[in-house]
C-alpha positions in Angstrom: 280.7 110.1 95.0 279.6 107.1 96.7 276.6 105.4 96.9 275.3 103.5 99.9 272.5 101.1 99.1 270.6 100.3 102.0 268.6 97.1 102.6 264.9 97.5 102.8 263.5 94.8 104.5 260.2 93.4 102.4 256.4 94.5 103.0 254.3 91.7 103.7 250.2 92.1 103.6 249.5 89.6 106.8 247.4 86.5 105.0 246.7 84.9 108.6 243.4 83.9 109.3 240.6 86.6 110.9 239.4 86.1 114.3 236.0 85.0 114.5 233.9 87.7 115.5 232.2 86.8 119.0 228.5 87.7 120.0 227.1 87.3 123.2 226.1 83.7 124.8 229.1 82.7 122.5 228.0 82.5 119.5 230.9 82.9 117.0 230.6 83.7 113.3 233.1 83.0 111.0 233.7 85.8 108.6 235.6 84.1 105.7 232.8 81.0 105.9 230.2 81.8 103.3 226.3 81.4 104.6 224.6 78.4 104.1 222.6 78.2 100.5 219.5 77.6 101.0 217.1 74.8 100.0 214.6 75.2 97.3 210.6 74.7 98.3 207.5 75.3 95.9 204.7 76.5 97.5 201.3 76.1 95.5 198.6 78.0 96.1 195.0 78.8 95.5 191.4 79.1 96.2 189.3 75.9 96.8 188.8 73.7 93.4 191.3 75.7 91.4 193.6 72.6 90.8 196.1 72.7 93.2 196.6 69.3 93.5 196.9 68.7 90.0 199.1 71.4 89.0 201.8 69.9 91.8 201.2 66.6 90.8 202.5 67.6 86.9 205.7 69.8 88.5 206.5 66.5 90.8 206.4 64.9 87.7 208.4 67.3 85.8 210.9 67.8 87.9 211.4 64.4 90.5 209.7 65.9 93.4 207.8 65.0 96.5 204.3 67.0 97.8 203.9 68.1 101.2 199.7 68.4 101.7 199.2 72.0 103.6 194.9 71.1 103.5 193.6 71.2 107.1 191.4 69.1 106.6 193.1 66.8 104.6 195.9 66.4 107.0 192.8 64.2 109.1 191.8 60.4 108.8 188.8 59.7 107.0 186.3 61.9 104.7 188.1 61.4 101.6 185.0 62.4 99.1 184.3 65.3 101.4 187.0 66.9 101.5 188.7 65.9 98.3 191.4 64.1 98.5 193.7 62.7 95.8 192.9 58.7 95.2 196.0 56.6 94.8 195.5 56.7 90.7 195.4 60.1 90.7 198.9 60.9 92.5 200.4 59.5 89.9 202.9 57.4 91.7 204.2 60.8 93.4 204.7 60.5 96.9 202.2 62.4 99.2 203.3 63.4 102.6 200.9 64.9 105.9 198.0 63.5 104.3 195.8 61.4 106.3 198.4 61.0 109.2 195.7 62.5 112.1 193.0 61.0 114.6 189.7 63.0 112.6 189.1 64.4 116.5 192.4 65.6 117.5 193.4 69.3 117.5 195.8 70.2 115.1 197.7 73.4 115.2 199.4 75.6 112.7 202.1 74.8 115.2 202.3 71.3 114.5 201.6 71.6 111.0 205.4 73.6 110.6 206.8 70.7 112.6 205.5 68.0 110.5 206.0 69.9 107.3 209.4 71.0 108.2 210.4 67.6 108.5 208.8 66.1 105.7 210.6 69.3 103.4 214.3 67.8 105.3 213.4 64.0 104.6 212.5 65.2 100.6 215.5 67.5 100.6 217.8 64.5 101.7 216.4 62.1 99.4 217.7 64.5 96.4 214.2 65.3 95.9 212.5 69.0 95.0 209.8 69.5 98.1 206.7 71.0 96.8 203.7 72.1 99.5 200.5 72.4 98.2 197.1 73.1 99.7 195.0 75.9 100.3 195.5 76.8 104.1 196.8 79.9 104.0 196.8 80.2 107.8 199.3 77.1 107.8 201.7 78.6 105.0 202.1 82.0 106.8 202.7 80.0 110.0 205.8 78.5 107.8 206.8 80.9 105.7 206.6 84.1 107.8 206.4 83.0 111.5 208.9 80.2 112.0 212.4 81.3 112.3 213.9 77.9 111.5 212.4 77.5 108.0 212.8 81.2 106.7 216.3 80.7 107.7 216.6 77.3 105.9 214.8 77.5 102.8 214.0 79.7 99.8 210.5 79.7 98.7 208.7 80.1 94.9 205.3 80.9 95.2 202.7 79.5 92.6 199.4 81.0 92.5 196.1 79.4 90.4 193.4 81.6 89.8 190.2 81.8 88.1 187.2 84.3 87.7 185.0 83.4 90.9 182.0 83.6 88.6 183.9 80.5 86.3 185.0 78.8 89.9 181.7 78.9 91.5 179.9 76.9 88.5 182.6 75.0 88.6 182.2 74.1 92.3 178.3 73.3 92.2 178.6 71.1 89.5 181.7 69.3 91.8 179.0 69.3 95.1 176.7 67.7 92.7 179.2 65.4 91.9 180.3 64.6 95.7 176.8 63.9 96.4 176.5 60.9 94.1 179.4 60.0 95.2 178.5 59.2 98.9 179.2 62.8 100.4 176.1 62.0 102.4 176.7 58.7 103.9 180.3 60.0 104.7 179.4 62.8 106.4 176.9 60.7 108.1 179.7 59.2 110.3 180.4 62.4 111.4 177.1 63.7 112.6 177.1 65.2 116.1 173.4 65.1 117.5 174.5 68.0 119.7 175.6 69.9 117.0 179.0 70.7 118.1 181.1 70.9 114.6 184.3 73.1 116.0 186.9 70.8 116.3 188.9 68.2 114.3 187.6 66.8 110.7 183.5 67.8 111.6 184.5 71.2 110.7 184.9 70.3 107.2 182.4 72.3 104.6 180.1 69.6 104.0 179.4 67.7 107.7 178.1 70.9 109.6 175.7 71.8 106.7 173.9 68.4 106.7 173.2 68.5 110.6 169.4 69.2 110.0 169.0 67.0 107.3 170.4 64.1 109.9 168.1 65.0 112.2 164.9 65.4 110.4 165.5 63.0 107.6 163.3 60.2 108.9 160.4 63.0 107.9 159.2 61.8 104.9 157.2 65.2 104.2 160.8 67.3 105.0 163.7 64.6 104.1 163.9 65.9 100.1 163.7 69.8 101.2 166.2 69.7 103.6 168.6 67.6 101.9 168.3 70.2 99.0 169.2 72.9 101.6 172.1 71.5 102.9 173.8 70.7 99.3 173.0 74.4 98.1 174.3 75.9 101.7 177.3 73.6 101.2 177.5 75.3 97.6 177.1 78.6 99.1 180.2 78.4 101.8 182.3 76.3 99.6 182.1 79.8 97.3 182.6 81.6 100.5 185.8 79.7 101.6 187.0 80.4 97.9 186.6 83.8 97.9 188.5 84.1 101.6 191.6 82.5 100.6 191.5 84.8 97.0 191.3 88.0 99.3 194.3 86.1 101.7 196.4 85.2 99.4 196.6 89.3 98.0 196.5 90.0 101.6 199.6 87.9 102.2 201.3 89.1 99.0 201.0 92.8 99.7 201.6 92.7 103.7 204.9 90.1 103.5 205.6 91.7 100.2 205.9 87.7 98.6 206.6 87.6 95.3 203.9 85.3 94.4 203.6 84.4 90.4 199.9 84.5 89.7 198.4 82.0 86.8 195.4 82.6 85.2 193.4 79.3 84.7 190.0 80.8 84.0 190.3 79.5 80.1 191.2 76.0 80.8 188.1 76.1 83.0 185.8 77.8 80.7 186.6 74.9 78.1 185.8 71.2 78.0 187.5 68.1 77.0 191.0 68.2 75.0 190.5 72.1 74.7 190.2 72.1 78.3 193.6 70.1 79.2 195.4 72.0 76.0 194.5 75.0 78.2 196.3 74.0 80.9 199.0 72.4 79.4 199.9 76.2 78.1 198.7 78.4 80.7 199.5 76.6 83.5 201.6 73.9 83.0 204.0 75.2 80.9 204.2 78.5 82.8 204.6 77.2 86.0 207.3 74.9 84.9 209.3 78.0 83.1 209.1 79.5 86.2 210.1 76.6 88.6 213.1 76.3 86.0 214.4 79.7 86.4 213.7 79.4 90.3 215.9 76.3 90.5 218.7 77.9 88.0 218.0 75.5 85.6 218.1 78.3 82.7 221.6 79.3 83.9 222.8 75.7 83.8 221.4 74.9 80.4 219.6 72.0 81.4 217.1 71.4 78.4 213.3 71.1 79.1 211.8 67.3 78.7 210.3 66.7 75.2 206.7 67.9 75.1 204.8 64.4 75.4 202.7 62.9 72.9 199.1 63.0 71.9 198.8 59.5 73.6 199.8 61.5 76.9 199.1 64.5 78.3 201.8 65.7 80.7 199.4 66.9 83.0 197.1 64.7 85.3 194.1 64.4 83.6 191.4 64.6 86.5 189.7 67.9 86.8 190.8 69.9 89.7 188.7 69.4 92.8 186.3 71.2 95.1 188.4 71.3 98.3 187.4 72.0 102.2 187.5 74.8 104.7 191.0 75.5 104.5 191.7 79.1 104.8 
């Protein structure tokens, strides 16, 4: 019997390269070309005086990052007790970016806020740096989070929330009018006053220039000066509450119609306390938390990277001003 072996010529699984896949107005994609990761942004949030400033101040700190303001007011020239703005001692050293930058009577846009931020975030980004926007705008955040195409497609964003009980916040808030007062809200504001009592564009729409419009005009009534610098302090008291309770209801409004994951932290206790018990307070609800967070945001936890030593009793890690009253920013 003979047996005729026959040569079978070899299978081979082609390993040449795809073709890219064309769209219309030729745009090509490139199927083996992973997408693009993208960049990580911290957003803080939260209603007026809640401590927004402060809490982004200790994560810069934390973890070598820059802060974008998102304030619409603060983004203005000028009224710096008004509408609270971080001194130079109290930034720590952290670099501060869209604050101050605008003529206080120019109109400034939600538009032009995601142009400006979105090129502050790139500048942080490229410097190495982790971008971290805080403010309480809400209107401006949506604008950059939800509505422009080139961010959502650029960057990946962790959401920090502070709250407190509104009944805690709005003590909290007259005491810090009070405090603005003696501090030369008045004679600020005063540079600001419009004798035809048009507040609706620019810095005068700030909580705390509108509100003393009758006082500026009747104050050189000695029988009515007192009683109507007393009403404009409380109505300024009463729409700084207001404001806070408008961003609190836009912020769930946000969370539940985008369906953003936003981490909520509770800092009713560290403002129910004074002192040391006050800053411990914060240190463990919100510091610490937020950082845990931010960590696992980053990766970090995957990586191993340890945490910082907890600092010493001649530090806090935390900024130790108080968390200020802030301006109409929802």
């Amino acid at each position: 019997m003979n047996i005729v072996l026959q040569h079978i010529a070899p299978t081979f699984v082609s390993c040449k390269h795809q073709p890219l896949n064309n769209f219309r107005d030729g745009l090509t994609i490139d199927p083996f070309i992973p997408p693009r990761r993208k960049d990580k942004v911290v957003i803080v949030m939260g209603a007026t005086g809640t401590g927004k400033s402060r809490l982004s101040i200790d994560l810069a700190k934390h973890f070598s990052a820059e802060v974008v303001n998102s304030d619409k007011m603060q983004i203005y020239e000028g009224l710096d007790i008004i509408t609270n703005k971080v001194t130079d001692k109290e930034t720590c050293g952290i670099q501060h970016h869209l604050l101050s930058i605008i003529d206080p009577n120019e109109v400034f846009t939600a538009t032009d806020f995601c142009q400006r931020a979105t090129k502050a975030v790139d500048s942080i980004i490229s410097k190495g740096q982790l971008p971290i926007i805080a403010g309480g705008s809400n209107s401006y955040i949506k604008a950059l989070v939800n509505d422009d195409i080139e961010f959502k497609s650029r960057y990946e964003c962790c959401f920090l929330w502070i709250d407190v009980n509104l009944k805690i916040l709005q003590r909290f808030v007259s005491k810090r009018v009070d405090k603005m007062v003696k501090e030369g809200l008045v004679e600020e504001a005063r540079e600001f006053f419009n004798p035809d009592g048009d507040y609706t564009s620019g810095i005068r729409r700030a909580i705390g220039v509108p509100e003393m419009h009758q006082y500026f005009i009747n104050e050189n009534n000695k029988n009515t000066r007192d009683k109507m610098l007393q009403i404009a302090i409380e109505n300024i008291k009463v729409n700084t509450y207001k404001l806070a309770c408008c961003q609190r209801q836009n912020i769930r409004r946000l969370e539940s119609q985008f369906e953003w994951k936003i981490n909520r932290l509770d800092a009713t206790e560290a403002f129910e306390k004074k002192g040391i018990e006050s800053n411990q307070a914060w240190h463990n609800i919100v510091y610490e938390q937020s950082t845990q967070i931010v960590r696992h945001f980053r990766g970090e936890e995957l990586l191993n990277i340890p945490s910082p030593p907890p600092p010493s009793s001649s530090s806090s890690s935390s900024t130790s001003f108080l968390p200020k009253v802030a301006t109409m920013t929802h």
